[in-house]
C-alpha positions in Angstrom: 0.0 0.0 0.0 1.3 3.7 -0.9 0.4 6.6 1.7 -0.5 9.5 1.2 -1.6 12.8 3.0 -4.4 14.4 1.7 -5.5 18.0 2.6 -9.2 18.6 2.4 -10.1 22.3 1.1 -10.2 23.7 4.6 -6.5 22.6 5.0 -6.7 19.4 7.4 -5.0 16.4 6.4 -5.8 13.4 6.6 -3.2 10.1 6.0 -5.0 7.2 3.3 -3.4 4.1 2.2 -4.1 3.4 -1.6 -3.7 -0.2 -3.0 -4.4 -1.8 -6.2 -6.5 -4.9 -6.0 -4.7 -7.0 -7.7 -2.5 -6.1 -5.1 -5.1 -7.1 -1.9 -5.5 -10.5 -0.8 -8.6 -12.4 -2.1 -10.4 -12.1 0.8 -9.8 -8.2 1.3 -10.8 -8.2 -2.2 -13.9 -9.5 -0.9 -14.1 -7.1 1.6 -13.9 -4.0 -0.9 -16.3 -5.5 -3.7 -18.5 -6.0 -1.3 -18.7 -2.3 -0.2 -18.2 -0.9 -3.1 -21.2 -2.5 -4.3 -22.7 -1.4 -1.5 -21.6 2.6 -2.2 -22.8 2.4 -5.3 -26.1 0.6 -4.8 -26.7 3.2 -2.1 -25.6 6.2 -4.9 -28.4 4.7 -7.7 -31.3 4.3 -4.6 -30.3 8.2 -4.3 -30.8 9.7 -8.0 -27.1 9.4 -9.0 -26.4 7.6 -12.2 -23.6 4.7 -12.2 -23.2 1.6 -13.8 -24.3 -1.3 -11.1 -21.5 -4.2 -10.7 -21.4 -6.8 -8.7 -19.1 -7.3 -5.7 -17.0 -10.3 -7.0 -16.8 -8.3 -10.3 -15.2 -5.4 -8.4 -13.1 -7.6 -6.4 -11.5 -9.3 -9.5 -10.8 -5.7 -11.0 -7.4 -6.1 -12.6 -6.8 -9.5 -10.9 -7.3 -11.3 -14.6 -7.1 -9.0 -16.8 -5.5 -5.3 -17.0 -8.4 -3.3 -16.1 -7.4 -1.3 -12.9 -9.7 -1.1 -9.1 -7.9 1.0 -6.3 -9.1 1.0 -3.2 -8.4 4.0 -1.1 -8.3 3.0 3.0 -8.5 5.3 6.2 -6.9 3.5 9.4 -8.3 0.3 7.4 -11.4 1.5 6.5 -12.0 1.5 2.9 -13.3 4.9 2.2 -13.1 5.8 -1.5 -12.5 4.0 -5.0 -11.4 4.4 -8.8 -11.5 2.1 -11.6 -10.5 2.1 -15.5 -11.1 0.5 -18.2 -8.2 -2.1 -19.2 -5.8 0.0 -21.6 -6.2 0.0 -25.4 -4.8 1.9 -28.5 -6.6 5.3 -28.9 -5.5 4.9 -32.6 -2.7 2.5 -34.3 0.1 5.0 -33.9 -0.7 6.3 -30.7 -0.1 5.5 -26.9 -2.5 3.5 -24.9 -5.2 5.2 -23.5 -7.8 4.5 -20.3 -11.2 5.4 -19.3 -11.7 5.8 -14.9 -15.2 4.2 -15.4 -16.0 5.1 -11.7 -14.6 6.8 -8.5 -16.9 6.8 -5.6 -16.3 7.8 -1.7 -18.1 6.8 1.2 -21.0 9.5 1.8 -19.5 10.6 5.6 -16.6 10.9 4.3 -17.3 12.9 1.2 -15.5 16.7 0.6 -12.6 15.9 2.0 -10.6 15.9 -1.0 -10.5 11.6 -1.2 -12.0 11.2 -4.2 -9.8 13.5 -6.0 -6.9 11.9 -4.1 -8.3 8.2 -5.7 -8.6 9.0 -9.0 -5.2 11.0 -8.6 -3.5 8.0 -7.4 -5.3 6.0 -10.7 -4.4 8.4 -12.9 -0.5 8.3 -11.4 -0.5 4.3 -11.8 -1.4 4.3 -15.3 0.5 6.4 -16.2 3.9 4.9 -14.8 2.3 2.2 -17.6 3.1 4.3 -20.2 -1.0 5.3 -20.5 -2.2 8.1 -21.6 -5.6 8.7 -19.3 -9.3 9.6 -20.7 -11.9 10.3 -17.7 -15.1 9.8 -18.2 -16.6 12.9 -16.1 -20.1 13.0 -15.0 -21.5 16.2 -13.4 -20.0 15.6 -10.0 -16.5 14.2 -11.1 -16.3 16.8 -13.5 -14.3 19.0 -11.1 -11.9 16.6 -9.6 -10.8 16.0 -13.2 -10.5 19.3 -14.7 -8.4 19.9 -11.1 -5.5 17.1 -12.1 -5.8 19.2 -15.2 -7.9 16.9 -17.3 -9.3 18.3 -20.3 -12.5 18.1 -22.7 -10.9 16.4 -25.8 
């Protein structure tokens, strides 16, 4: 696991872990798939649109195949996660490039900067892969991408 501070926007920090799954053992795989489900089952029951998975398809993110899941913990406690598509040629000639499919936090521990920190920490492993990144940014990740300085293309 790789840790990180993270300072929300009223300056307190905050120390996460961040791990790839592929990186977890299966059963704390289990553990995160599981409530990750259950974060994003809880976002679709409250108007938000996202893409339902299942747990065990979350907690094989990456595991067999090159897709990417990061799980973001606090004191153990997973409390926010990214995914992306597994990398692909944009065009023949060009580098690979990946779509972050999802980044979700826990609701208590929203706006405090963890999400942003997540897909940061995503965007950082892919790219020590040689990827070039493409978000997919609905209305609420929006801002946490345009503030790692992604772009409309």
């Amino acid at each position: 696991m790789r840790k990180e501070l993270v300072k929300n926007r009223t300056g307190k920090t905050t120390e996460v872990s961040h791990a790839l799954m592929h990186e977890l053992s299966p059963d704390v795989r289990a553990e995160v798939g599981s409530a990750v489900a259950a974060m994003i089952m809880q976002t679709i029951e409250g108007g938000e649109t996202m893409i339902a998975v299942t747990p065990e398809e979350i907690a094989e993110r990456g595991v067999n195949d090159s897709s990417k899941g990061l799980a973001t913990f606090i004191d153990g406690e997973l409390v926010s996660y990214a995914s992306a598509t597994a990398p692909r040629p944009r065009r023949i000639d060009s580098v690979p490039m990946s779509e972050i499919g999802s980044v979700i936090t826990k609701e208590a521990y929203r706006g405090r900067g963890l999400a942003r920190a997540a897909m940061a920490a995503l965007v950082n492993e892919l790219a020590d892969e040689g990827v070039a990144s493409v978000v997919f940014a609905n209305g609420k990740s929006e801002p946490i991408a345009r503030s790692l300085g992604m772009r409309d293309a």
